[in-house]
C-alpha positions, -999 to +999 in steps of 0.1 A: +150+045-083+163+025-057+154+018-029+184+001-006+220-001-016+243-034-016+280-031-014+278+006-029+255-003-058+216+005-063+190-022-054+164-023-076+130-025-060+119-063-059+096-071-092+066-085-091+066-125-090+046-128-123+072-101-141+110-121-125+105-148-149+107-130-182+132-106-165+158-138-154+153-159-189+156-127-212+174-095-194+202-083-202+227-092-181+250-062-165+277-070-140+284-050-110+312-073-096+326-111-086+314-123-052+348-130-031+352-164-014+332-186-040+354-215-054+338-211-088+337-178-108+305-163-100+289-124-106+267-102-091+248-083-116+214-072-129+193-084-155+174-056-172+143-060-196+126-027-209+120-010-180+122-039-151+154-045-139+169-075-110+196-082-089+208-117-101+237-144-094+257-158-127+277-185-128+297-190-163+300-224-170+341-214-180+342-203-144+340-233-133+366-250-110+372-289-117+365-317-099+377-351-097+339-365-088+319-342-104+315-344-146+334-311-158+313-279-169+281-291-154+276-274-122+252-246-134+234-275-149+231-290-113+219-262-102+190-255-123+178-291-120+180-285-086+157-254-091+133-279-112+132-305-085+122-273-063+092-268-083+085-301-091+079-310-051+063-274-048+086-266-025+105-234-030+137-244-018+160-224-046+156-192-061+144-194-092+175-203-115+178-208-155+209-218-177+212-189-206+239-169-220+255-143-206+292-120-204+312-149-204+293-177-219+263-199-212+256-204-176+234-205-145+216-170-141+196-173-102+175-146-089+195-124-058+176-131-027+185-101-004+195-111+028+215-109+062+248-125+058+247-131+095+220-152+092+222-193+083+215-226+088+226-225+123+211-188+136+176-201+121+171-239+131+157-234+163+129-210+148+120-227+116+123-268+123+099-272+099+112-255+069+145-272+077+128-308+079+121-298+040+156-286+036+166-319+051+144-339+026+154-315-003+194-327+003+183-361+004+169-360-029+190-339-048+221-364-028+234-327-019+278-333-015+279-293+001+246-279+020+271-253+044+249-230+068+257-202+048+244-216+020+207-208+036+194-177+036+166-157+048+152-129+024+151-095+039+121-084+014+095-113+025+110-134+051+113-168+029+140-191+039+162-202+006+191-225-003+217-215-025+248-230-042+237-264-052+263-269-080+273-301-062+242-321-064+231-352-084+258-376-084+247-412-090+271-423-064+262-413-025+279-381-017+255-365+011+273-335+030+249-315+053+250-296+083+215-305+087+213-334+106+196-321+140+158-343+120+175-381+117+146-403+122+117-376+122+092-388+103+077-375+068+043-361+075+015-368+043+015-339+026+057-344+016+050-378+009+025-369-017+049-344-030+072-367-031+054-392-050+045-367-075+081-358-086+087-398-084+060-398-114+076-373-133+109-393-136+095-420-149+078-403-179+100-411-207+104-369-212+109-364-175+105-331-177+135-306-180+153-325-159+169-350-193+186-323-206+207-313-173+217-347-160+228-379-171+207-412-176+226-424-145+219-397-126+183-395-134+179-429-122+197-425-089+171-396-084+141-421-089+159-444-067+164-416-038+133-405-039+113-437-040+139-449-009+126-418+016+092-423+001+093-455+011+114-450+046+087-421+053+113-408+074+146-388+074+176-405+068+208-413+097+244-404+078+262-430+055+291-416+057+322-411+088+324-375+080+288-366+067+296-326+072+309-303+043+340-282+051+335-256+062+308-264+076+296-224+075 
């Protein structure tokens, strides 16, 4: 049964943390329809295991649009390292996310957060500056080239704040684009440094996690390098750029 409707289809009711996992990395993936406005192809649909079912995002990696800056057919792999740098800093930042197989080829596969479309970046700052302080290191580190205010999102179900869409991440040359600027100079309080210290350890393990087979050796080592920089700063970054805004910037 469900229990709330999206767009005309059925919700399924949320799953259990401990059962999404399993559900994401081995469902069966059914799709109810494209999402309009998203430069890449991407899918709403639901992954079904047995009896537990989920609302989840898929985005082929054939579906992918290319880019002069960006390597071609690795934006789902962006965005599942950028759900393991998530973890890694203990963060939460992104749904959980996974590259599998699906309809139309291998792919990122991201858990649906339910949410208000009319909420974002900009309708939540003044209530939550310190989530976004995170958000603002989590760009920094991941050298995010696209962070719009739409691409946060509040969850209906339990009131965590997300990010989404982090296909354009990781590049080993500067390409910071945020609308989250409103922390420049705020400092990095003890607990974040640690974090950030910890996921610096990581990288240099000669394994480094999951994270060597989704990025480059280049762009490995720019991520040491970014993170050992704000560790180092202790304190959130001024703009590089002219123009440090994505378009649009909603």
């Amino acid at each position: 049964m469900a229990d709330a409707t999206l767009a005309g289809f059925p919700v399924p009711p949320q799953l259990p943390p401990e059962q999404r996992a399993g559900v994401l990395a081995c469902g069966e993936l059914q799709l109810l329809g494209r999402m309009r406005y998203s430069s890449n192809a991407t899918f709403l649909g639901t992954a079904v295991l047995d009896d537990a079912e989920m609302l989840v995002i898929y985005k082929p990696r054939r579906g992918e649009r290319p880019l002069w800056d960006f390597t071609a057919g690795t934006l789902c792999q962006r965005e599942v390292a950028a759900f393991e740098v998530s973890e890694l800093l203990g963060w939460d930042v992104v749904p959980r996310t996974v590259l599998r197989d699906g309809p139309h080829g291998e792919g990122m596969v991201q858990e649906f957060v339910p949410h208000d479309p009319n909420d974002h970046y900009l309708t939540l700052r003044d209530e939550h500056p310190d989530r976004f302080r995170a958000f603002a290191a989590f760009d920094v580190v991941v050298n995010n080239a696209d962070r719009k205010a739409g691409h946060v999102l509040r969850s209906t179900v339990d009131g965590t704040i997300v990010g989404i869409d982090h296909g354009l991440t990781f590049h080993d040359d500067h390409k910071l684009r945020t609308v989250i600027w409103d922390f420049i100079g705020d400092p990095l309080d003890d607990a974040t440094l640690d974090e950030l210290r910890v996921l610096s350890s990581v990288l240099l393990k000669p394994h480094r996690s999951r994270l060597a087979n989704l990025l480059s050796p280049y762009e490995l080592e720019a991520l040491w390098m970014r993170v050992d920089a704000l560790t180092s700063e202790a304190v959130l970054p001024e703009p590089r750029t002219d123009y440090p805004y994505p378009w649009p910037m909603i």
